[in-house]
N, C-alpha and C positions, 0 to 999 in steps of 0.2 A: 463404090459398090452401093447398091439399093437397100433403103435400111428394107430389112425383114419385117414384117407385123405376123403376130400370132392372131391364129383364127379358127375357128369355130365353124362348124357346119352340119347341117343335117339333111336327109332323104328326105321328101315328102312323099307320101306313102296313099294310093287310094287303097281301101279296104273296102269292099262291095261289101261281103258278109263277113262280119265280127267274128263271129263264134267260128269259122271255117281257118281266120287265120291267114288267109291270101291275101298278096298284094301287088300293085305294078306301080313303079318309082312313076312317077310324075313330074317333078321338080327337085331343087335343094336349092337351102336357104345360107348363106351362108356370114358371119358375122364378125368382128374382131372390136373390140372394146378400143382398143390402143390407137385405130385409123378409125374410130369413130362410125363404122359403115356397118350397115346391116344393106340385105340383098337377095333378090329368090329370082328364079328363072325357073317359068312351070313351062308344056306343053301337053294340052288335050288332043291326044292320039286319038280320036273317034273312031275309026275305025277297028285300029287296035283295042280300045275298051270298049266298045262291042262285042266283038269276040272273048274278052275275058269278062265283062260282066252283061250281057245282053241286056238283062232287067232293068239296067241301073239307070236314074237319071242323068242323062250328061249335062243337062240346061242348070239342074239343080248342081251337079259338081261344080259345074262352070263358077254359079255364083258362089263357092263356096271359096272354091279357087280366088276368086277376084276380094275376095273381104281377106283370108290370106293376106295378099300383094298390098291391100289398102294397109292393113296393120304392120305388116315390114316397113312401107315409104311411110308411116309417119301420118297421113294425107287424116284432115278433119271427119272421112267419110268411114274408117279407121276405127272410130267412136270412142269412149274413154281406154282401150286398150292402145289404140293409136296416138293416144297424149300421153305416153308412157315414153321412156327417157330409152336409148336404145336396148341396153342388156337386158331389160324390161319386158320389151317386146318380143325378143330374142326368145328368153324364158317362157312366155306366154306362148309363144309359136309352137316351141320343142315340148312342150308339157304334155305327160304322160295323158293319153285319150283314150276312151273306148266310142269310135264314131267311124265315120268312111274315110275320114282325112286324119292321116297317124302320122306323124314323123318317126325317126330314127332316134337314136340317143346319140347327142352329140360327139364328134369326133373332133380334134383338133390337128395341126401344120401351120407353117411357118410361109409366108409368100412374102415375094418382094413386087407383086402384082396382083392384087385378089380381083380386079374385072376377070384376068385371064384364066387365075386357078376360077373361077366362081364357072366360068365355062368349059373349060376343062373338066369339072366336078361335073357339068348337066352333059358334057358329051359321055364321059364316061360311065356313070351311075344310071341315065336315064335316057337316052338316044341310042346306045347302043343293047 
């Protein structure tokens, strides 16, 4: 039988307006200390965030999005949050924000595949 790993995971949340309180998933991140793996799967519905925020910048979520994904992988481009050891990272991700880009409060499960739950989680949470 597959050993199991506990894991960690959160929503990534755009917030057009703060103060209004709305939001539409865009991604999750998802993490487990034990397999050593941190992980996010975003998609920019354009069309779809137009109709929910018209105003908003997409070019600017975009790179917002992409510093995100740099700091999950770790990658030099990351900057000193991205030389940060994984749970580290994790924590930095999910920390509580008042900005356009808000995660959820972490939730935890048990996989004995976290590629498949981690897409799983983006069909579920953020595709459908």
């Amino acid at each position: 039988m597959p050993e199991k790993h506990l894991y960690e995971y959160a929503v990534i949340r755009i917030v057009p307006k703060v103060e209004r309180e709305e939001f539409m998933n865009v991604g999750v991140i998802l993490f487990s200390k034990q397999a050593d793996c941190i992980k996010m799967r975003y998609q920019i519905d354009e069309g779809r965030l137009r109709v929910f925020a018209p105003e908003m910048d997409i070019e600017s979520f975009r790179e917002h999005m992409e510093a995100f994904e740099k700091v999950c992988s770790g990658c030099e481009e990351g900057g000193a949050i991205g030389s940060l050891d994984i749970p580290e990272r994790f924590r930095w991700l999910t920390a509580l924000r008042s900005s356009c880009i808000q995660t959820s409060r972490p939730h935890v499960g048990l996989s004995a595949d976290l590629e498949k739950t981690l897409d799983d989680l983006f069909e579920e949470l953020v595709l459908i």
